[in-house]
Structure formats: C-alpha cells, structure tokens
N, C-alpha and C positions, 0 to 999 in steps of 0.2 A: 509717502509718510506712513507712518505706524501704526494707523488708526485703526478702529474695529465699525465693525456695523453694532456691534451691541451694546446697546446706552443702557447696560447697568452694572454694576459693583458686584463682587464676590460678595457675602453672604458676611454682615456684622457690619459693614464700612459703609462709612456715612459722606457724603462730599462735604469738602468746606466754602462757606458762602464766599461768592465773590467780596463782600465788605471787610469779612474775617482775613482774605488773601488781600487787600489790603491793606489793613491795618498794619497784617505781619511785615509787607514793603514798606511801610513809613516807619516801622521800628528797623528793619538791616537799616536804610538807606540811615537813617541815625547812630546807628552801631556804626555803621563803614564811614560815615563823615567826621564822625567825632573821633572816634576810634583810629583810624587811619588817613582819608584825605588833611585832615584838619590837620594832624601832626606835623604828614609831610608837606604840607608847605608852609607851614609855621618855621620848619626844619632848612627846607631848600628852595623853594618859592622864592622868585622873583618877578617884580615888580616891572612889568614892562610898560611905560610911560605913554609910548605909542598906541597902543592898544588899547590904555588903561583897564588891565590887570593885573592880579598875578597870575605867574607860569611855572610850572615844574617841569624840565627838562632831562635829558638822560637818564642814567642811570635810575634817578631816583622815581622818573615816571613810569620808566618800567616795571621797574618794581610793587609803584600803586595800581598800574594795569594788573600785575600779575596776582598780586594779592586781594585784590576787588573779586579777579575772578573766581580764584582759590576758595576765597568766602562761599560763595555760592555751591560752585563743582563739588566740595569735599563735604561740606558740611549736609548736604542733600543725599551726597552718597555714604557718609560715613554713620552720622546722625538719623538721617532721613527727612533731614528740615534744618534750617537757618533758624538761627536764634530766636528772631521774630515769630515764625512756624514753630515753635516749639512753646515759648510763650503763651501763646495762643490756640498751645492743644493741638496739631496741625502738623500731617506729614507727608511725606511723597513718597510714593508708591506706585507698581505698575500695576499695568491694566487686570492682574493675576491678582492681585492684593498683597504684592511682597514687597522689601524695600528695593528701591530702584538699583538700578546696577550702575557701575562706574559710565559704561557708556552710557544709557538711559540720562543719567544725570548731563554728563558730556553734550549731548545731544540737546538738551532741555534748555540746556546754559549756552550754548551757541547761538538758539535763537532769542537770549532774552532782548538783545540789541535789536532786535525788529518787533516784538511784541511791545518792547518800551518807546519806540516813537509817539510822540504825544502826550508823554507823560502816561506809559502802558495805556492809550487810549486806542491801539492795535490789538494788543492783549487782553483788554477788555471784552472789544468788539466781538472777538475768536471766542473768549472766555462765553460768552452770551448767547452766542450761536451753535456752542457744540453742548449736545445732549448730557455732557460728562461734565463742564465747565474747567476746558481743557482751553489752556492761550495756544499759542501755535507752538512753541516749542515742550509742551505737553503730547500735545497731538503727534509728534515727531519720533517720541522719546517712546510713545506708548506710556505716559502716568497720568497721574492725575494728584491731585492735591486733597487729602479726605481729614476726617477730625481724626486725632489718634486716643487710640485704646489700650487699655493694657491686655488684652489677647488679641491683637489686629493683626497679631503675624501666627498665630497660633504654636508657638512654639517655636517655628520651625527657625532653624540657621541661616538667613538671610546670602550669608556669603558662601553658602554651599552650591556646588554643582546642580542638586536637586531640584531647584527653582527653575532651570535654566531649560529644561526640558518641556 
C-alpha cells in the first residue's frame, strides 16, 4: 500500500473529521438513491415475488453499477470531492497536498466496497487507527480527505505533469 510513515499534511491543510466524512456519505448515498437507484427501478425494477423484492436486471443494472461508480471515480478526480465533500467544505487530495490523480481516485474507489462492510464500520475502524484518518482505500491511493481552501493547491495546475514528480 501507498502509505507514508509521516502522520502529517503539507503546510495549510487541515484533515477533515471522521463525522464531517460522514455526513458527506449520508448526503451521496441520498444524491445516488434518489437521483439514480430510485429512478431506475421505478423505470425497470421488477418485482420478484419469490424473494419478495424488487430487482433490476441487465442492461439497466449495469448501467446503475456503472454510474454509482462513475459518481465517485470522476467526481474525486475531476472536482476533488463528491457533491456531499464539497457541501461540506471537503476534498481529496494526495499525501503531497494536490488533487488526487485519476488513478489515486481509481484506487481509492476500488476499495470503497471493503471499507463499506458494516455500514463503512471497516472504514471507520482504518479511518481511527491511521495517524492521517485514512480508510483503507485512502491508505492505498496515498490521500486523504482534508477541509478545502481557497489556496490548498497554491496555484498550481493539478492536471499537470509537475505534481507527478
């Protein structure tokens, strides 16, 4: 994993509290519910009697896979935080203090399916024990989740070359 031995931030950047990164997940998980699950199976949900639920099949499950994920991946990399993180003053960034890079985010968002076991009661636990309040696909990615600022990148071009060095 990507981790560092140094438990502290680049110079301006503040972390953000575990309750603050919660809050921000109870606002996606209601942006991506309402927003998108809720649609599609209002849309193509099916009632399986057997089970008693409903079920989204095919194509269209795909689809809310893909776009669930998309939420995540692009907007962490593009934005540097999901709607809710942004809300809430709140970005990601790497262990250098820049915005995350595609893979960084990649990486972050692979493991969110195992920090979220128990209701992120995995990610919690990570979150609790690393000096950075890094869940494990933090830890992975090398970021961390801090308040944002309007000089937290100091200028600089996030998507440039320069960072990467």
């Amino acid at each position: 994993m990507a981790t560092t031995s140094r438990a502290y931030l680049p110079s301006g950047l503040e972390l953000a509290t575990i309750g603050r990164r919660t809050f921000a997940a109870i606002i996606d998980a209601a942006i991506i519910g309402t927003g998108l699950w809720f649609p599609v199976f209002r849309l193509w949900g099916e009632y399986d009697e057997a089970a008693g639920k409903y079920e989204v099949k095919g194509i269209p499950a795909i689809a809310l896979f893909g776009l669930s994920v998309a939420y995540f991946l692009l907007l962490e990399w593009l934005w540097a935080g999901t709607l809710g993180k942004r809300l809430l003053d709140m970005q990601v960034v790497s262990l250098k203090g820049i915005r995350c890079s595609f893979t960084q985010s990649l990486k972050r968002n692979m493991l969110r399916p195992l920090d979220f076991i128990f209701f992120y009661l995995v990610g919690f636990i990570a979150a609790k024990l690393s000096p950075l309040g890094q869940r494990l696909g933090d830890q992975w990615a090398g970021t961390v989740v801090v308040l944002r600022k309007q000089d937290a990148f100091s200028g600089r071009d996030c998507r440039s070359d320069e960072h990467m060095n």
